[in-house]
C-alpha positions in Angstrom: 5.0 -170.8 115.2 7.0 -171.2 118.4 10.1 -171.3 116.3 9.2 -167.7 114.5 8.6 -166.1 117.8 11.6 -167.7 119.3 13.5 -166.4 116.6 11.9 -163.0 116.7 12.7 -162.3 121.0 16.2 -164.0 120.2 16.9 -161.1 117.4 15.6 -158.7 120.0 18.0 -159.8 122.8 20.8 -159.8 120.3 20.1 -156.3 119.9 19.6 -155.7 122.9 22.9 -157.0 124.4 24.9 -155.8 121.5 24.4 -152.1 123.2 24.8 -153.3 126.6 27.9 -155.8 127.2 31.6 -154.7 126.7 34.0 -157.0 124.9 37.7 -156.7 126.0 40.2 -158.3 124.3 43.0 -160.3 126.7 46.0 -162.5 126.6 46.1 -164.8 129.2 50.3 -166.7 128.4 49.7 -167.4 124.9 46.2 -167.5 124.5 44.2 -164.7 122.9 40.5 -164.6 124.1 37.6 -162.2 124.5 36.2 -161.1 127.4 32.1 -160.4 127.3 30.5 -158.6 130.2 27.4 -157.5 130.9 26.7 -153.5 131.6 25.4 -152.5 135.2 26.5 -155.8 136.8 29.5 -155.7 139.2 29.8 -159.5 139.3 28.0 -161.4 137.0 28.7 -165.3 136.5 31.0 -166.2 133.7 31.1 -169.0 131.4 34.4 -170.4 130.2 33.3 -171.4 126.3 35.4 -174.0 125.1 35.3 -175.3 121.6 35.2 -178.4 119.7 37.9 -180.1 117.4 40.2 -178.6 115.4 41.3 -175.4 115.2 38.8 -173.3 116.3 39.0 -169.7 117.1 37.0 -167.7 119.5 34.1 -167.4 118.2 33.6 -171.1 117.4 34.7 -171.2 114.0 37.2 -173.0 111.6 39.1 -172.6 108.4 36.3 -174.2 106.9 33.1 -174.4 108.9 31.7 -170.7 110.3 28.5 -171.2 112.6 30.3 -168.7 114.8 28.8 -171.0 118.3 30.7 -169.6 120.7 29.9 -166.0 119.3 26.1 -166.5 119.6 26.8 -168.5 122.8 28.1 -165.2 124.7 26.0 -162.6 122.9 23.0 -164.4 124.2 24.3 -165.0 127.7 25.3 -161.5 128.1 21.6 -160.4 127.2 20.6 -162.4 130.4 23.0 -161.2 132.8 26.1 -164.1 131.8 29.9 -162.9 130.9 31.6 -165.4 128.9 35.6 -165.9 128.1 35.8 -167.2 124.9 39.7 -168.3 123.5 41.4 -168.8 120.0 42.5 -173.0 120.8 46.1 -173.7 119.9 46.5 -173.6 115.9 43.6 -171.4 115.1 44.4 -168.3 113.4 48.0 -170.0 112.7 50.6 -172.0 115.7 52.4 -169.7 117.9 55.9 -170.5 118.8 54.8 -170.1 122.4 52.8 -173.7 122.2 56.7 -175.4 121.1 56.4 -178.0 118.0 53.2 -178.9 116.7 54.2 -182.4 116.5 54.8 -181.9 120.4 51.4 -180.9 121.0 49.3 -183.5 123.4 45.6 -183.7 124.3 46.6 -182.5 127.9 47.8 -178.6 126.7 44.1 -178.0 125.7 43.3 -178.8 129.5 46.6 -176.7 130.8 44.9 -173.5 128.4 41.6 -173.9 129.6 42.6 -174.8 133.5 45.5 -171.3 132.9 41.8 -169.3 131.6 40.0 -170.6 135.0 43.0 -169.5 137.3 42.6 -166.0 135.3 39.1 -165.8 136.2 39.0 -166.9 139.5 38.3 -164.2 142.0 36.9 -161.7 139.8 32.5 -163.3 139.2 30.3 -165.0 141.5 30.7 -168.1 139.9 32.7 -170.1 137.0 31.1 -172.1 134.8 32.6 -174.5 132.5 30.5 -175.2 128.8 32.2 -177.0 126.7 30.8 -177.8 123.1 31.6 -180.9 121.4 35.5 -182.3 121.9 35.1 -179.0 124.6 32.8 -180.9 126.3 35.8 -183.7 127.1 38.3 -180.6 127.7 35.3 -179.3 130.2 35.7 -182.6 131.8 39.0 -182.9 132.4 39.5 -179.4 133.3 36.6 -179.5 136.2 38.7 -182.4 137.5 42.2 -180.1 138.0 40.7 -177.4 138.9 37.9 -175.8 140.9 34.7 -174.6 139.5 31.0 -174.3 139.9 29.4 -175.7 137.3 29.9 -178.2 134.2 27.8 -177.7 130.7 28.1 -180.7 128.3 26.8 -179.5 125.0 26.1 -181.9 121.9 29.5 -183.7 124.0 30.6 -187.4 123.1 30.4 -190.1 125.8 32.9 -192.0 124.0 36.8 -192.1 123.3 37.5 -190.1 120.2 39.0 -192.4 118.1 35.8 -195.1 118.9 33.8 -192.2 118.0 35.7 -191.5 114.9 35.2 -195.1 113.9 31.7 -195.4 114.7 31.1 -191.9 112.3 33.6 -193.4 109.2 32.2 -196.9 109.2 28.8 -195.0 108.1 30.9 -193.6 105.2 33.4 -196.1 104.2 32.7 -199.4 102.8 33.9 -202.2 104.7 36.8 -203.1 102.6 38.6 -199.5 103.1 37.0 -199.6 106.6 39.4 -202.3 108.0 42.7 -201.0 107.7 41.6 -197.4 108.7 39.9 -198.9 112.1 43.0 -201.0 112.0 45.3 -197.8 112.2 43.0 -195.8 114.8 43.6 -198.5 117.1 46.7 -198.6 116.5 47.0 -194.7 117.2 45.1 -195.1 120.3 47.4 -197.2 121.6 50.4 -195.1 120.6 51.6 -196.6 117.8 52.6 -194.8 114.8 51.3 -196.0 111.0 53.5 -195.2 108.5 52.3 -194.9 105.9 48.6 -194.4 107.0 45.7 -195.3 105.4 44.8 -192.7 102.7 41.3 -192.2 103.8 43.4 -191.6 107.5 45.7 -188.9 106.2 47.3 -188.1 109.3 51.3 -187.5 108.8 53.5 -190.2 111.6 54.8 -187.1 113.4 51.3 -185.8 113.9 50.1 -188.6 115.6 50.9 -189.0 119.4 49.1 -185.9 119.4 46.2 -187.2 118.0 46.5 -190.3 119.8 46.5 -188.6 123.1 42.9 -187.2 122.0 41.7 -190.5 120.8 42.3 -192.5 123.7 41.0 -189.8 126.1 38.1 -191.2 128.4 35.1 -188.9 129.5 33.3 -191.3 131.7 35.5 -192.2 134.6 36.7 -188.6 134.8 33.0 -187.5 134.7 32.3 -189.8 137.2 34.2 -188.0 139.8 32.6 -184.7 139.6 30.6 -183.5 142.2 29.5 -180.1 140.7 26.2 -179.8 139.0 26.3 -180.5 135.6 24.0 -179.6 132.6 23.9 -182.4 129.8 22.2 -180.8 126.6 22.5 -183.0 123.2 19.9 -182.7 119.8 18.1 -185.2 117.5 19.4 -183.5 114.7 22.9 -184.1 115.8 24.6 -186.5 112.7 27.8 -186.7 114.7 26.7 -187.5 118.5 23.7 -189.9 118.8 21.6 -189.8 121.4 23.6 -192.8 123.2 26.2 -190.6 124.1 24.1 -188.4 126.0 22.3 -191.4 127.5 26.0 -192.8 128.4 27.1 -189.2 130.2 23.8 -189.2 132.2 24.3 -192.8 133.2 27.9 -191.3 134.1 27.0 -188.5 136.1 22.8 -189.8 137.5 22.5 -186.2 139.4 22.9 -184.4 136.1 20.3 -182.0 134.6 19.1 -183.3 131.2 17.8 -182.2 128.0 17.2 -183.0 124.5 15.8 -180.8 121.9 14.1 -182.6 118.9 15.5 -179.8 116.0 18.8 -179.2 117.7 22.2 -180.3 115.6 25.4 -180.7 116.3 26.2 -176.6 116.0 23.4 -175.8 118.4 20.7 -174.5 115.9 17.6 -175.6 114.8 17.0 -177.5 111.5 14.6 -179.3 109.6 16.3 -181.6 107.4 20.0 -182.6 106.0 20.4 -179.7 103.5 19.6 -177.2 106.3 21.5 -179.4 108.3 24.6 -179.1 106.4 24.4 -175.2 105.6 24.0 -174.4 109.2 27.4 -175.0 109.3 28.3 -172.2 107.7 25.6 -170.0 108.6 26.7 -167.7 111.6 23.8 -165.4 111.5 21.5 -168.8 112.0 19.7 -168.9 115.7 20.3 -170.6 118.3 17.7 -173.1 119.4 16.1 -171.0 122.1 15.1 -173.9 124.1 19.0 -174.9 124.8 19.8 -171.3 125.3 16.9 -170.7 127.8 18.5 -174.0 129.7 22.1 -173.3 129.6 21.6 -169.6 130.5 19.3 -170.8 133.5 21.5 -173.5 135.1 24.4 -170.9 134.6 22.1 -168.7 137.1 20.2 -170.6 139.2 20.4 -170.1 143.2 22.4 -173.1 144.9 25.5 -174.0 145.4 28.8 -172.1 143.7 
């Protein structure tokens, strides 16, 4: 019952803020982005959303998965007062010449886009506020460490390197005889090698993988450790890709965090009851989010204390 009625005042806000926030769209250097603001205030908060893993555009979506995250994200933030600068990463919607080679590309542009986005907003809301979802979570990190902000939001964020995370997620799929040279070859990546040929359950082409590498061996914990901000830590049981270990490792990380766990939650930030539902949410951007997380985010973005 609590879910129906959740979902009924969420559809209500939606409306609701559909009529009353402005989207603009802006070019900060080569990024495209949207800009979401709430009508009738002059200086509203703002979250910088900054999406998972590959190349995902604005509103949180891929060339194959469409939950449309981010999208939701700032239409429910602007129904409670929240603006929200949400980007197109590098490579979604195609690679620009402005970001050089592709095979040039390392871990540490994502955190030059997202610290360039910051520096644009600066001066203009009351506060800034980093929420990061998934591999944005890590980004969030790294960026809060550069640069000055407010706030830190961890959503359904790993505690681990990426390519340990990788291996931990493939040795569920992968039997044990295919699963040794891959690991093999992600540690070899990580430690900035190049395997050529790759495993073929590891297609990723020589030239592509100092890139990769640089996100693999990327640690969240010492950076997090140095933050100082407050922080928000939100992960779900429904979550197949980040176990609840990896929210338990962030907290340990970062003790004066805010916490929370949401039972139904996955990894996309909506409620389900099972794999299948699990699995279509993924592609499903008109699907809810939970209410719970965005009742949490929204209010941590807004609460009185420090900038």
């Amino acid at each position: 019952m609590r879910s129906a009625v959740a979902r009924c005042v969420l559809a209500l806000l939606l409306l609701t803020s559909a009529a009353s926030a402005e989207e603009s769209a802006i070019r900060v250097g080569p990024l495209d982005a949207v800009l979401t603001t709430p009508s009738g205030i002059e200086r509203p908060p703002v979250a910088l959303l900054i999406a998972g893993s590959g190349s995902t555009d604005r509103d949180g979506n891929g060339p194959q998965l469409k939950p449309a995250t981010l999208k939701k994200l700032a239409e429910q933030f602007a129904a409670r007062g929240i603006a929200s600068l949400r980007y197109d990463k590098r490579g979604a919607r195609g690679w620009k010449a402005e970001f050089g080679r592709p095979e040039d590309f390392r871990f540490k542009d994502y955190v030059d886009d997202s610290a360039s986005l910051v520096d644009y907003l600066r001066g203009k809301f009351a506060r800034i506020v980093l929420v990061g979802h998934s591999e944005g979570g890590l980004v969030a990190i790294l960026t809060a460490r550069r640069t000055p902000v407010d706030r830190l939001v961890l959503l359904t964020t790993s505690a681990r390197k990426q390519g340990d995370l990788l291996k931990a997620q493939l040795e569920k799929k992968l039997p044990a005889t295919k699963m040794e040279p891959v690991a093999k070859a992600i540690d070899a990546i990580m430690a900035g090698q190049v395997v050529d040929p790759p495993p073929p359950e590891l297609p990723i082409a020589p030239s592509m993988q100092p890139g990769i590498g640089s996100a693999f061996a990327e640690d969240p914990i010492d950076p997090l450790k140095q933050i100082v901000i407050p922080i928000l830590i939100v992960g779900g049981a429904r979550d197949s890709q980040i176990p609840r270990l990896d929210a338990v490792a962030l907290a340990t990380a970062a003790p004066a965090a805010k916490t929370l766990w949401l039972p139904d939650m996955n990894h996309v930030l909506v409620d389900v009851a099972n794999e299948d539902e699990n699995l279509s949410s993924y592609n499903d951007p008109d699907r809810p989010l939970d209410p719970d997380m965005v009742e949490a985010v929204a209010g941590f973005i807004t609460a009185p204390g420090p900038r």
